[in-house]
C-alpha positions as CSV (number, residue, x, y, z in Angstrom):
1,X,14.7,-34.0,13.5
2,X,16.1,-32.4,10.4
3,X,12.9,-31.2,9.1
4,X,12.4,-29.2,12.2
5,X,15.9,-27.4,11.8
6,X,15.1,-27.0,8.0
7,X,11.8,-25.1,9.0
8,X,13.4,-23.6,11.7
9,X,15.7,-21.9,9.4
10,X,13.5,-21.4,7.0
11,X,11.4,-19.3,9.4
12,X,14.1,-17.4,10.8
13,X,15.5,-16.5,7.0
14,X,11.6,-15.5,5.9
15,X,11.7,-13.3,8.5
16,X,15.2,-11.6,7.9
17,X,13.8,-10.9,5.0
18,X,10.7,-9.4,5.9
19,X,12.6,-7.6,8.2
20,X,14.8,-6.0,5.1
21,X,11.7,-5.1,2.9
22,X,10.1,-2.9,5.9
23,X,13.4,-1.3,6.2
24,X,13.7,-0.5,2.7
25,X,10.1,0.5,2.7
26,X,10.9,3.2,5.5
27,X,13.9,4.4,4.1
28,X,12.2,5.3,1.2
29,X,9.5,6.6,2.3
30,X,11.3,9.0,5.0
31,X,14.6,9.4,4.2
32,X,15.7,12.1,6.7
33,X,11.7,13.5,6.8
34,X,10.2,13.2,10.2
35,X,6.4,13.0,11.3
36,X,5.2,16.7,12.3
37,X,2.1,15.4,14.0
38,X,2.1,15.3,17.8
39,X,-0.7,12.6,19.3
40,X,-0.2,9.0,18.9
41,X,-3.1,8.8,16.9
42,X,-2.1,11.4,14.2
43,X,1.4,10.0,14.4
44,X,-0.3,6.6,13.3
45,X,-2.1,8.1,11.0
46,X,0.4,10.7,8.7
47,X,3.0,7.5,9.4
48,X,-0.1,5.0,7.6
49,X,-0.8,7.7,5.0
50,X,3.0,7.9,3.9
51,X,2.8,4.5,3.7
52,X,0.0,4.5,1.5
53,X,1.3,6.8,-0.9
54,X,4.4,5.0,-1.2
55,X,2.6,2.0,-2.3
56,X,1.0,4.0,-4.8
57,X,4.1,5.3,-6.2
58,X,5.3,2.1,-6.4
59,X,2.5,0.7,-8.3
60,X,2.7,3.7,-10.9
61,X,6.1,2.7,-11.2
62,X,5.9,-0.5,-11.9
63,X,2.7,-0.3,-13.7
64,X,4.8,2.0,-16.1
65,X,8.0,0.2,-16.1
66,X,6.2,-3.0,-16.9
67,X,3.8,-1.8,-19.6
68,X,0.9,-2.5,-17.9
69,X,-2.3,-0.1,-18.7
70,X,-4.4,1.3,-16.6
71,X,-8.0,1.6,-17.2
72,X,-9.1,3.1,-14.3
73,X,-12.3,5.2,-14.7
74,X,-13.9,2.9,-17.1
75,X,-17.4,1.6,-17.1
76,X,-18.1,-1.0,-14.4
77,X,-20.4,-1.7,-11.5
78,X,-20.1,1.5,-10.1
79,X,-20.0,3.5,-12.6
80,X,-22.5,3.6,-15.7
81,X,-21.4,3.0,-19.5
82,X,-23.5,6.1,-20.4
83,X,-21.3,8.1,-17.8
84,X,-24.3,9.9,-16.8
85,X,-23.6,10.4,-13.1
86,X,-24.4,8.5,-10.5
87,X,-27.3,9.4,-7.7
88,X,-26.7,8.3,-4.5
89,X,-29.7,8.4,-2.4
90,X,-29.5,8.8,1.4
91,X,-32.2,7.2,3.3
92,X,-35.1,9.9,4.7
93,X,-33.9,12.2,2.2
């Protein structure tokens, strides 16, 4: 029986908790800015796309303030070591 109220309250502080990092994550990323868009579906939308960039920023941030480097734009699978570019053919074309 005590395991059950140990998960229980386990559970319920997990989700205080989540409940705190989405709030934090909103004031942030609107503090006092408000969605101009007026369908639901562009609400969603610019509401998703602020979110987005907010992670970003936050991954610059800490990406920076952690001394990672970034080697983005590299050679890889998409991109050839050469960096001659890349020709995407469309089918029927």
């Amino acid at each position: 029986m005590s395991n059950a109220l140990d998960d229980a309250a386990s559970s319920k502080a997990s989700r205080s908790a989540s409940v705190r990092r989405i709030r934090k994550t909103f004031s942030r990323v609107s503090p006092g800015d408000s969605l101009r868009s007026k369908t639901p579906t562009a609400l969603t939308n610019e509401a998703l796309a602020k979110l987005l960039c907010h992670n970003v920023v936050v991954l610059v941030h800490e990406m920076h303030e952690l001394g990672i480097a970034s080697q983005f734009g590299t050679a890889g699978p998409d991109k050839p070591a050469d960096d001659t570019p890349a020709i995407i053919r469309f089918p029927g074309a």
